[in-house]
C-alpha positions as CSV (number, residue, x, y, z in Angstrom):
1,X,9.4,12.5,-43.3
2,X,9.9,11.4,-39.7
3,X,11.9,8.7,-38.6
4,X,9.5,8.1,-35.9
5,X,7.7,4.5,-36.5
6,X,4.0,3.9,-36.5
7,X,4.1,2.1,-33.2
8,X,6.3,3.5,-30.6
9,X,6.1,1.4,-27.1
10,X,7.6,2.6,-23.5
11,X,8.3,0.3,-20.9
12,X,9.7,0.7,-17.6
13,X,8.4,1.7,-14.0
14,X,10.4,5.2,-14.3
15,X,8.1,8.0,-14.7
16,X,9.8,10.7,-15.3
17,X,12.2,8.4,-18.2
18,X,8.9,8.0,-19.8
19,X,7.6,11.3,-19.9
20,X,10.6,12.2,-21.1
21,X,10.1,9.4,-24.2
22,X,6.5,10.3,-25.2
23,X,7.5,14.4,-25.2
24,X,10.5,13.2,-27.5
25,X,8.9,11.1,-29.5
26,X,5.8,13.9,-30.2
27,X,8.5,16.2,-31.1
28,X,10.1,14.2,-33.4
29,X,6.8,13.7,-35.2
30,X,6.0,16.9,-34.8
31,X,9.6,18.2,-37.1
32,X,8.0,16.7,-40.1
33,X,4.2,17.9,-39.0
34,X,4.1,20.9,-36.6
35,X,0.1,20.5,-36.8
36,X,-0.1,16.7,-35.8
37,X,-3.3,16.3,-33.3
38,X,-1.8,15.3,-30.0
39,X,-4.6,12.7,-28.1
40,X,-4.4,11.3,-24.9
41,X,-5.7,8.1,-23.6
42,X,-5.8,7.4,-19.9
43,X,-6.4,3.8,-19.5
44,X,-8.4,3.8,-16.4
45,X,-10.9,6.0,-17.9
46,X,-10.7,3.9,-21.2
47,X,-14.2,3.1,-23.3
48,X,-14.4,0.7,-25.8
49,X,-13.8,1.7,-29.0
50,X,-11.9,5.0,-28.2
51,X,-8.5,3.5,-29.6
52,X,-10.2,2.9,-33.6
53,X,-11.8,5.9,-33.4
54,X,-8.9,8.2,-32.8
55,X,-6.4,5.9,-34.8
56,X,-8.8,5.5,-38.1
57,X,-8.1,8.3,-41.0
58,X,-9.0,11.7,-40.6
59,X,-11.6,13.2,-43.1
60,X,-8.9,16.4,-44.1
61,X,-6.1,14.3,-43.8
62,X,-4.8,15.3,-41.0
63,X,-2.3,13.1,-38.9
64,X,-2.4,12.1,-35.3
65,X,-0.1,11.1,-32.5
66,X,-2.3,8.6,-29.9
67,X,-0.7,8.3,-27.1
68,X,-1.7,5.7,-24.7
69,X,-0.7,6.1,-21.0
70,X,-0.8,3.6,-18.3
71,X,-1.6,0.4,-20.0
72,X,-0.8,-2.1,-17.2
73,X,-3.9,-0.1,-15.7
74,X,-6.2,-0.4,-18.6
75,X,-9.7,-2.9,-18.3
76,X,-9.5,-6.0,-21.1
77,X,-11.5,-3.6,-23.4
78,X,-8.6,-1.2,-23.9
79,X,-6.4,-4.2,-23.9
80,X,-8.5,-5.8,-26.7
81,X,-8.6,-3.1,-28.9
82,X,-4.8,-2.0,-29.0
83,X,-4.3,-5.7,-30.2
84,X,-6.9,-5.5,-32.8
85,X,-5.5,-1.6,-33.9
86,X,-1.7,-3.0,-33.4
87,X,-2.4,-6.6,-35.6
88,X,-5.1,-4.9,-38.2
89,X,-1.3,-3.5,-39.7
90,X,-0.2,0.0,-39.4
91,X,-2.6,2.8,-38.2
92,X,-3.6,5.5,-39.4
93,X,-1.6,7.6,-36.4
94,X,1.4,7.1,-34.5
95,X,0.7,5.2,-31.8
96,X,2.3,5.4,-28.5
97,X,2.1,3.5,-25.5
98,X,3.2,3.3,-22.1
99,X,3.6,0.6,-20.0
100,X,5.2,0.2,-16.4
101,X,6.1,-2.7,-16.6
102,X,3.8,-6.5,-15.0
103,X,1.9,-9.0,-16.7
104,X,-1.1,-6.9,-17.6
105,X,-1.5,-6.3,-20.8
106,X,1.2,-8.8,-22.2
107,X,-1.7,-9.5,-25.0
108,X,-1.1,-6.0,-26.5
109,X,2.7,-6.1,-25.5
110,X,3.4,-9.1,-27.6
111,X,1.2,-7.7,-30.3
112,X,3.3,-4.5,-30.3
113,X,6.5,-6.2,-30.4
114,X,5.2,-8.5,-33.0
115,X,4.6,-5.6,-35.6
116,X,7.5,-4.1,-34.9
117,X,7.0,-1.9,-32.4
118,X,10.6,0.4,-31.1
119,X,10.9,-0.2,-27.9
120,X,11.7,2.5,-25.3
121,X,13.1,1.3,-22.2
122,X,12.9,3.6,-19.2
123,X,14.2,1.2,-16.1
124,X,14.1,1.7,-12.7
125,X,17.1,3.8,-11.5
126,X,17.1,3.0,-7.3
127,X,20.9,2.4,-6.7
128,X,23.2,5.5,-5.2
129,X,25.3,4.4,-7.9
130,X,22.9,5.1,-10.9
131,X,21.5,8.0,-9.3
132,X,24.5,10.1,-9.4
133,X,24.9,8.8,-13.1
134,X,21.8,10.4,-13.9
135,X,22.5,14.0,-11.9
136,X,26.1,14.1,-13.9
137,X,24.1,13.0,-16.9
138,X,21.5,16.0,-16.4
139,X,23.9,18.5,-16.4
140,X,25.9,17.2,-19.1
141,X,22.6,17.2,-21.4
142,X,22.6,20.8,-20.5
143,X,26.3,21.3,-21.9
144,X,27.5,22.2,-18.0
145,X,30.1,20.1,-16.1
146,X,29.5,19.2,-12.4
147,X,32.0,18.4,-9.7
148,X,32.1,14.9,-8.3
149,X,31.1,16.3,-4.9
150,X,28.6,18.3,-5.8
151,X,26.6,15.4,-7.6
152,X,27.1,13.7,-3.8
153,X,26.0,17.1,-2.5
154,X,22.8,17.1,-4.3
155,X,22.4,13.5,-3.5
156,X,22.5,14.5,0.1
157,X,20.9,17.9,0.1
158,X,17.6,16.8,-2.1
159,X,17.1,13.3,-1.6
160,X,17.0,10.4,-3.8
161,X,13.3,10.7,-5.8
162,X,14.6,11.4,-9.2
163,X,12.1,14.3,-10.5
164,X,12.9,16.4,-7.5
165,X,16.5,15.8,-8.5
166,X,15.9,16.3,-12.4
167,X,14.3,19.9,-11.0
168,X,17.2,20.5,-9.2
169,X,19.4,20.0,-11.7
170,X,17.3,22.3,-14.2
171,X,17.4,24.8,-11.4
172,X,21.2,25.2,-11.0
173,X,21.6,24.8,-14.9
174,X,19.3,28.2,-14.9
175,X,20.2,30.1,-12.1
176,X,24.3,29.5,-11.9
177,X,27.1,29.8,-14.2
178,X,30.5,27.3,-14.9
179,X,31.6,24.4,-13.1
180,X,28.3,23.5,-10.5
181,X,30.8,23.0,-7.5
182,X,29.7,21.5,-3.9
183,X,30.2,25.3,-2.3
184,X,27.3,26.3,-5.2
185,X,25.1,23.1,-4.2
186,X,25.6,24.0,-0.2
187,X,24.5,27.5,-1.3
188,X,21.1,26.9,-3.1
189,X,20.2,23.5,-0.8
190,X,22.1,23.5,1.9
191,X,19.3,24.2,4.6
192,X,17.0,21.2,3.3
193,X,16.6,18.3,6.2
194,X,18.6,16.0,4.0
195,X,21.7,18.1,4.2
196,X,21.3,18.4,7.9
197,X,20.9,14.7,8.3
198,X,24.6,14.0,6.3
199,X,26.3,16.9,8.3
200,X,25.3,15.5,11.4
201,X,26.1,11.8,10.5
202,X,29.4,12.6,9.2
203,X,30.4,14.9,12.6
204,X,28.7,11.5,14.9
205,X,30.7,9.1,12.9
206,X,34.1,11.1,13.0
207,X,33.6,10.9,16.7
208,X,32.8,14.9,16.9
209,X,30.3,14.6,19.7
210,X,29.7,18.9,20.3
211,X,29.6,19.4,16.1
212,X,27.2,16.6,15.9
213,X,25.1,17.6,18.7
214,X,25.5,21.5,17.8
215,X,24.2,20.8,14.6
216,X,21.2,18.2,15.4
217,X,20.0,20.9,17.9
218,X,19.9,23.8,15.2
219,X,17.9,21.5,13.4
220,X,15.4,20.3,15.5
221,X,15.0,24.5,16.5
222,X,14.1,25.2,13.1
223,X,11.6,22.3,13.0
224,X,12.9,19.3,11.4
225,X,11.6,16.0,12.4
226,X,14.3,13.7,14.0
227,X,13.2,10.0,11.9
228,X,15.0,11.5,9.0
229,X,17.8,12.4,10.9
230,X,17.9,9.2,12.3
231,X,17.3,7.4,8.4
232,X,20.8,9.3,7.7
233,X,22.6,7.8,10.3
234,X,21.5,4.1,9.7
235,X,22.6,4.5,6.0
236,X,25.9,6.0,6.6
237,X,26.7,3.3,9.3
238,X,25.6,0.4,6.9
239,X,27.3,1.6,4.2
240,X,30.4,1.9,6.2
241,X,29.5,-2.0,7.1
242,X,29.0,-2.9,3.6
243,X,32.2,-1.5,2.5
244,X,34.4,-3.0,5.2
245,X,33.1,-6.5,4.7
246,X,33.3,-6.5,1.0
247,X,37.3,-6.7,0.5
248,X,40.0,-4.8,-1.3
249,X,39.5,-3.2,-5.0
250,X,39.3,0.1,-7.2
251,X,36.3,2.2,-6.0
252,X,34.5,2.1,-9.2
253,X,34.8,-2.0,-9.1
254,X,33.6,-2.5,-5.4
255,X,30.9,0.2,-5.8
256,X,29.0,-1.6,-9.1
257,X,29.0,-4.2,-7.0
258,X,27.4,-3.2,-4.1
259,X,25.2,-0.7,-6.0
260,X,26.7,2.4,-4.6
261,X,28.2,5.2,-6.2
262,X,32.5,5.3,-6.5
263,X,32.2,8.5,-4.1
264,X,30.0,6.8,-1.3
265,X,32.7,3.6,-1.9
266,X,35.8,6.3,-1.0
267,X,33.5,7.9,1.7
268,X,32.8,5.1,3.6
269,X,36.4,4.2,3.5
270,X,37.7,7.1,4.9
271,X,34.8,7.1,7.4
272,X,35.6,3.3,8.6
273,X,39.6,4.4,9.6
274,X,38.9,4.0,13.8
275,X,36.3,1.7,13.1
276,X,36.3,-1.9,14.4
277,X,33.5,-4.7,14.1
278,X,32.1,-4.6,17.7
279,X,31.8,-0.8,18.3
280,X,30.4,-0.5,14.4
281,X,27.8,-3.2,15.8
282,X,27.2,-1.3,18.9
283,X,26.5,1.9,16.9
284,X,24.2,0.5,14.5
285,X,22.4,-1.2,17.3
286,X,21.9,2.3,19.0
287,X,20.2,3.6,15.5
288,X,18.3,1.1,15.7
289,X,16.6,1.4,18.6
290,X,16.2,5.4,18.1
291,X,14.6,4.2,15.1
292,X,11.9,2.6,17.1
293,X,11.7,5.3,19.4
294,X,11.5,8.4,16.6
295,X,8.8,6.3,14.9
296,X,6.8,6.3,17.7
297,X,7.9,3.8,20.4
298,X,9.6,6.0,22.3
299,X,8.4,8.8,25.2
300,X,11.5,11.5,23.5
301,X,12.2,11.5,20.4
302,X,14.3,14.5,20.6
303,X,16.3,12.6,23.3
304,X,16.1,9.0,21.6
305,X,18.4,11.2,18.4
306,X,20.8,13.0,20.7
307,X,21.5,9.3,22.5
308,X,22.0,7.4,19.3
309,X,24.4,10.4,18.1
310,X,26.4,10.9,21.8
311,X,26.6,6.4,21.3
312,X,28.1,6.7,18.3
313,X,30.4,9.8,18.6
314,X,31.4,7.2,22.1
315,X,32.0,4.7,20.1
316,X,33.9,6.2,17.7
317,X,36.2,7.8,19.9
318,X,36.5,3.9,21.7
């Protein structure tokens, strides 16, 4: 027998968390009944009656899995009907449904919950903080151990959408062997804009004018677009604001709260040492307005990046 209730619901905006729930979930019904009919409901393309007819007992006996996707999408008929299926007592299937989370469909959320529905959570994960949680998490799922740098490498190199990251993750799990270290993160993503952008904020911030400028010019060469470029720089600098104004404490303290991870904490530290208030100001200010100018308010955007980078490497260097 499975342990998997009739009613299974999954809530939370974070897609890839709930795909991840439903395939779970299937499988663990699926232990006890290899041959359970998998069917899928789409709520936007939902017609009424759908939900009794694939939830009511089979003729052979055969037992079903329903899942539901998308339910703060679904019309009032596909709301009506999962309460009627849901408070008529337990189906004839397992029943599983997705929601992302609003105040549609609270009829047939209430009526899940009600009849004892298990609950599934699968939350937003937006901070730095959680983010590098989940990439450490990844690997450790996969019985592999990960550097603390290399999770900030692959924060840097990829990007911050999570299924891109989760793919990343799967990649070096496949391809590589041992400890996933920075040098083996730098090797596999190391070209990708992201990368580029951190490389070039960290040599602009450090006050290394020709490193910054040689690298920003290498990349624009081979094609990348500065507003990225310039994104980088505005996130570094703010964090380095953020962390100066927010006192004295452990890393892993000050970083819950400002919803970054410990590592960016100890970065921006070390990045703030030559640092004062007015020339920070200055340099975000210059972002700024290259921001504007990348994005289409300027004549150069090629020239708007290298005068943002040569104000802040100034800056810097006092």
């Amino acid at each position: 027998m499975t342990d998997v209730p009739p009613l299974v619901l999954i809530t939370g905006p974070e897609q890839i968390l709930a795909e991840r729930a439903a395939t779970s979930t299937i499988a663990l019904v699926r232990e006890s009944d290899p041959n359970a009919e998998l069917v899928r409901i789409e709520a936007a393309s939902y017609e009424s009656g759908d939900l009794q007819l694939h939830t009511s007992p089979s003729l052979f006996g055969d037992s079903k899995i329903v899942l539901v996707r998308d339910l703060d999408e679904g019309r009032e008929e596909l709301i009506s009907d999962l309460v009627d299926v849901v408070s008529a007592g337990s189906p004839d299937a397992t029943l599983i449904v997705a929601h992302k989370g609003g105040v549609r469909g609270k009829k047939a959320l209430d009526a899940l919950k009600k009849n004892g529905a298990r609950i599934i959570e699968a939350p937003a994960i937006k901070s730095d903080r959680d983010k590098s949680a989940f990439v450490t998490n990844e690997f450790r799922s996969a019985g592999r151990k990960v550097a603390p740098d290399a999770v900030r490498a692959l924060l840097e190199a990829v990007g911050k959408d999570l299924r891109e990251l989760a793919s990343a993750c799967k990649q070096l799990v496949d391809d590589t062997d041992g400890m996933v270290t920075a040098d083996v993160v730098q090797r596999y993503y190391g070209g990708k804009v992201e990368a580029t952008g951190f490389r070039v904020a960290d040599a602009a911030i450090s006050g290394n004018l020709p490193e910054a400028l040689r690298l920003v010019r290498h990349a624009l060469a081979s094609g990348l677009d500065p507003v990225p470029i310039v994104a980088v720089l505005a996130s570094q600098l703010r964090q380095i604001a953020r962390v100066a104004t927010a006192g004295r404490g452990p890393s892993g303290a000050l970083a819950k709260q400002l919803g970054m991870a410990p590592w960016q904490v100890d970065r921006a530290r070390r990045d703030a040492k030559g640092w004062d208030g007015n020339r920070l100001g200055s340099a975000i200010q210059a972002v700024a307005a290259a921001d504007f100018d990348v994005k289409g308010g300027g004549r150069d955007p090629v020239y708007a990046l290298e005068r943002a980078i040569m104000t802040i490497a100034a800056a810097r260097n006092g």
